[in-house]
C-alpha positions as CSV (number, residue, x, y, z in Angstrom):
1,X,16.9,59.3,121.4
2,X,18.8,61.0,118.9
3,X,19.1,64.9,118.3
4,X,21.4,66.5,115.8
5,X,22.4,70.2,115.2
6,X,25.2,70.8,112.5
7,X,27.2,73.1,110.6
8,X,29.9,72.5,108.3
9,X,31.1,74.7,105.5
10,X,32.5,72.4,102.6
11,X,33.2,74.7,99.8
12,X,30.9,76.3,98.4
13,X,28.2,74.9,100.2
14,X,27.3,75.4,103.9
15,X,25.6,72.2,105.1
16,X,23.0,72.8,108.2
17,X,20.8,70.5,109.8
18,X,18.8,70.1,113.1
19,X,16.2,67.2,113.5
20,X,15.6,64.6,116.0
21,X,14.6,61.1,116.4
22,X,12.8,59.5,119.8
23,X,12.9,55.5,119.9
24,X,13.3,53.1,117.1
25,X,12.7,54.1,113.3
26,X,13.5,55.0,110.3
27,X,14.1,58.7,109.2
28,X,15.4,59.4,106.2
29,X,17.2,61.9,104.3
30,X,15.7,63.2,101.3
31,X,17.0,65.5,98.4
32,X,19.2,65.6,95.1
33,X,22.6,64.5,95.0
34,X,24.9,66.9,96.1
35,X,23.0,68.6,98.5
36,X,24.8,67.2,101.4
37,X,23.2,64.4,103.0
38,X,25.8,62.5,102.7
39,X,28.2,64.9,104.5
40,X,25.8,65.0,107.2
41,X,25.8,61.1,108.0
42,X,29.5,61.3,108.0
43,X,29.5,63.7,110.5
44,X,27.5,61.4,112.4
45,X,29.6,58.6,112.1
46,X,32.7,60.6,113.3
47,X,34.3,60.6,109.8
48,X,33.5,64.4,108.9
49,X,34.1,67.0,111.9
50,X,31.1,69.8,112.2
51,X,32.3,73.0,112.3
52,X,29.7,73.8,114.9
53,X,26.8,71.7,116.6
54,X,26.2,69.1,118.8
55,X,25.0,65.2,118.1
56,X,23.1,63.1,121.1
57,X,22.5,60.0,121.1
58,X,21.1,58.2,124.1
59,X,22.0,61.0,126.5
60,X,25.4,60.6,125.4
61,X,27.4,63.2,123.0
62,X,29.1,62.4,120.5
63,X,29.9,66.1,119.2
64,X,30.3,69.0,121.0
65,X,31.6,71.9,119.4
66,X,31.5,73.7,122.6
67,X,32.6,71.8,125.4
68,X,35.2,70.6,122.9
69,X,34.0,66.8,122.5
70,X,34.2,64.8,119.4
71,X,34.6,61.0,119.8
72,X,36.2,58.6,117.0
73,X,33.9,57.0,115.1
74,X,35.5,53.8,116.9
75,X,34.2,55.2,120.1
76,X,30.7,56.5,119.0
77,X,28.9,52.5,118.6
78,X,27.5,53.5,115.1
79,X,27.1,51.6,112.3
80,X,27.7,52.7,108.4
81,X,26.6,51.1,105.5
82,X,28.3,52.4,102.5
83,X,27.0,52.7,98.6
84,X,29.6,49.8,98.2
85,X,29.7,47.3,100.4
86,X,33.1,47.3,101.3
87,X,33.5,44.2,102.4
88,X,36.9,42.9,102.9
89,X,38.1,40.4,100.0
90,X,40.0,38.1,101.4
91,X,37.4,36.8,104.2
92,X,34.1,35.2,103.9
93,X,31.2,36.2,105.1
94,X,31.2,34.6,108.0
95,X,34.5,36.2,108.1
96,X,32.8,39.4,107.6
97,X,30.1,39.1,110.2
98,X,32.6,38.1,112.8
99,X,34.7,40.8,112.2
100,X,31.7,42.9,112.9
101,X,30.8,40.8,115.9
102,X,34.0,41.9,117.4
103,X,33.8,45.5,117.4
104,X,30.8,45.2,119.7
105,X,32.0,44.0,123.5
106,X,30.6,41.2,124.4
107,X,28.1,42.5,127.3
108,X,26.9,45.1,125.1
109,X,25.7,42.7,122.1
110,X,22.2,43.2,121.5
111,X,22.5,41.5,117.8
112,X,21.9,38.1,117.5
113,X,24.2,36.0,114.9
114,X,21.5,33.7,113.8
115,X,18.8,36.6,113.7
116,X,20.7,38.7,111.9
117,X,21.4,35.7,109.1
118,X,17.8,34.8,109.5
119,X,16.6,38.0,108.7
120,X,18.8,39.1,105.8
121,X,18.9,35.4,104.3
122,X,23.0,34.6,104.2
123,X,22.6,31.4,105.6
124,X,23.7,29.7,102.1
125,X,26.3,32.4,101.6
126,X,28.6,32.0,104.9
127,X,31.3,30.1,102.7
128,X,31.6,32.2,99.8
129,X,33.9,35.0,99.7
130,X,32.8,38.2,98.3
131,X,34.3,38.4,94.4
132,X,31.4,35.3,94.4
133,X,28.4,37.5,95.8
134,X,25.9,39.4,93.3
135,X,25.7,43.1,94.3
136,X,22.3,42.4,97.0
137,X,24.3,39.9,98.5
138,X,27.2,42.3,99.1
139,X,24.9,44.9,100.3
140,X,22.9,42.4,102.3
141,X,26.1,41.3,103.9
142,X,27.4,44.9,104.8
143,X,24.0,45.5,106.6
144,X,24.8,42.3,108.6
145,X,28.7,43.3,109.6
146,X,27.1,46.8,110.8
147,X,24.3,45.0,112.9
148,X,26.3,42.1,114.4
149,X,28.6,44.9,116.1
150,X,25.5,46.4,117.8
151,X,25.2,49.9,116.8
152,X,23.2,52.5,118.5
153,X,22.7,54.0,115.4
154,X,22.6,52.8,111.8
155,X,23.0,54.5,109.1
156,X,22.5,53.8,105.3
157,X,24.0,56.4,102.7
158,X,22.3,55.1,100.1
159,X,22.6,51.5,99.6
160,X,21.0,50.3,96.6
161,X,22.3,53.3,94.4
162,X,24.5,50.7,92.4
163,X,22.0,47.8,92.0
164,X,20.1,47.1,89.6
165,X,16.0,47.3,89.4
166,X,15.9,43.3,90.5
167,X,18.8,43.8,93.1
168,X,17.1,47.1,94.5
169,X,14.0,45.2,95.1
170,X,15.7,42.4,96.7
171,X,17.6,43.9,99.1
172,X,14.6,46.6,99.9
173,X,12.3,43.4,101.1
174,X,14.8,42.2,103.9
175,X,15.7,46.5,105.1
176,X,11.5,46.8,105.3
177,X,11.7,43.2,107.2
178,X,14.8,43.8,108.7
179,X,13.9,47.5,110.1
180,X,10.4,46.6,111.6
181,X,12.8,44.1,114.3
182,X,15.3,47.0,115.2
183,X,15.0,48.5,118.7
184,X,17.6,51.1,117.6
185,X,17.1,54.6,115.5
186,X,18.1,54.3,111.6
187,X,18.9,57.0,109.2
188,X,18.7,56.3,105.3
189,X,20.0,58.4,102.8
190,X,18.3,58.3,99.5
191,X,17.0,60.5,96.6
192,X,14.8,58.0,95.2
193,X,11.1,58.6,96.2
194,X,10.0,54.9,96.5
195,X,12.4,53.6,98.7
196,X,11.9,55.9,100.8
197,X,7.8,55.6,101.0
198,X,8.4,51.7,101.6
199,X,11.0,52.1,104.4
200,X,10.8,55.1,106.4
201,X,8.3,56.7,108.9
202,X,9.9,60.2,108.8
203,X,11.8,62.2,106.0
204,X,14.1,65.2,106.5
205,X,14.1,66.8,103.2
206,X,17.4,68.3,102.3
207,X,18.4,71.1,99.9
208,X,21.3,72.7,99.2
209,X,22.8,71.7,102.5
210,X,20.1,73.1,104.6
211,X,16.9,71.1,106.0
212,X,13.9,72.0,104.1
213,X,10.8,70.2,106.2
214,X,10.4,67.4,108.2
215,X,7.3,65.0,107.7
216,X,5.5,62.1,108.6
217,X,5.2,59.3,105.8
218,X,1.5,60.7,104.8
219,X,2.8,64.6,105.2
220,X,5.7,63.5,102.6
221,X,3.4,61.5,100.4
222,X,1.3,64.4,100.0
223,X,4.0,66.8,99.3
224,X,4.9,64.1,96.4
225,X,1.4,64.2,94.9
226,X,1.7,68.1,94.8
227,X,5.3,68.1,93.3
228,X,6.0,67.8,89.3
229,X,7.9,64.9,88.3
230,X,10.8,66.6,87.4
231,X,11.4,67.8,91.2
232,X,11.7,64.4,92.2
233,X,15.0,63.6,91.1
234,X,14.2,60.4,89.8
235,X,17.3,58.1,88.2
C-alpha cells in the first residue's frame, strides 16, 4: 500500500498531490513538462523534502511533516530510474547489477539475479561496460540495478524521453513484460499518451503542480478520445 499527500512550494509553482495505490501496479503520472511530476517522485524518493504531507508505504512512513519524520532516500528501500541511466562508467554491467544487489540486505532480497536478466534480456551484455551500450540497453540496465536492490517502490521519471522511436519501443516491451511479474507498486512519469495506455492501469493527471483526476486505463482512454490533439502534449 502506498498513500501520498504533498506540498512543496518550488518557485513559482506550488506542487500538491494526494493519491494512493493498494497492491502491485502501475500508476502513472500524467501531464506537460513542467508541471511538477517530476518534483513529486523526488519527494518520494527522499531527494526533494515536502514542505507539508505525509508518504506511506507499507504501513511505514517515509515523510511526516508532523511528527517530524523524513528518512534518507538510503533508508526508504525505493528504487529510481532516471531519464539517463546513470550508470557508473567504469563497471560493467554486471558491475552495475551487483552494485544494486548490495544495497538490498540479503534477507530482504525479493529480486532474483537471473530473473531480473531474464526478463530485461542482458544476458549477452554482462561484459560490456556502458560507453559500449545503445541508449535501451542503458535504460534496460538502470531498470535492472533499481530491481536487483529490492525496492518497495519503483519509480520511473520518464525513461525513454531520450530514445529514439526504435529504442522507445524496445525498452517499452520488456517494462510491459517486466511490470506484469512485480509484486511491488510502480510509479511512471510520462507525458507521452502511448506509453502510458500500454503500461499503466491507473493515471494521476497532473497540471500545474496540482492533481487533476485520477482514472482507470478505460476512464483515461476516454478522456483521450474527448481531448484535441493539441492537449496532449505530444513530442
Amino acid at each position: 500500500m502506498l498513500s501520498v499527500s504533498l506540498k512543496k512550494r518550488l518557485g513559482e509553482l506550488d506542487v500538491e498531490a494526494s493519491f494512493g495505490r493498494q497492491g502491485p501496479g502501475v500508476t502513472a503520472l500524467f501531464g506537460p513538462s513542467g508541471a511538477g511530476k517530476t518534483s513529486l517522485v523526488n519527494m518520494l524518493a527522499g531527494l526533494l523534502t515536502p514542505d507539508y504531507g505525509r508518504v506511506v508505504l507499507e504501513g511505514r512512513v517515509l515523510f511526516d511533516s508532523h511528527a517530524k519524520i523524513n528518512l534518507p532516500p538510503q533508508r526508504r528501500r525505493v528504487g529510481y530510474v532516471f531519464q539517463e541511466g546513470r550508470l557508473f562508467p567504469h563497471l560493467s554491467v554486471k558491475g552495475n547489477l551487483a552494485y544494486g544487489q548490495r544495497l538490498a540486505p540479503p534477507e530482504s532480497r525479493w529480486a532474483s539475479w537471473e530473473q531480473v536478466v531474464e526478463l530485461l534480456g542482458l544476458e549477452g551484455l554482462l561484459e560490456r561496460r556502458p560507453a559500449k551500450l545503445s541508449g535501451g540497453e542503458k535504460q534496460r540496465v538502470a531498470i535492472g540495478r533499481a530491481l536487483l536492490a529490492s525496492p518497495r517502490l519503483l519509480l520511473l521519471d520518464e525513461p525513454l524521453a531520450s530514445l529514439d522511436a526504435q529504442r522507445k519501443d524496445e525498452v517499452l516491451g520488456y517494462l510491459s513484460n517486466l511490470t506484469r511479474h512485480l509484486a511491488i507498486p510502480v510509479i511512471y512519469v510520462s507525458h507521452q499518451p502511448g506509453e502510458i495506455l500500454r503500461l499503466a492501469d491507473s493515471v494521476v493527471r497532473v497540471e500545474s503542480g496540482r492533481v487533476r483526476g485520477v482514472d482507470d486505463l478505460e476512464g483515461f482512454r476516454r478522456l483521450l478520445d474527448s481531448w484535441p490533439k493539441e492537449r496532449l502534449w505530444l513530442s
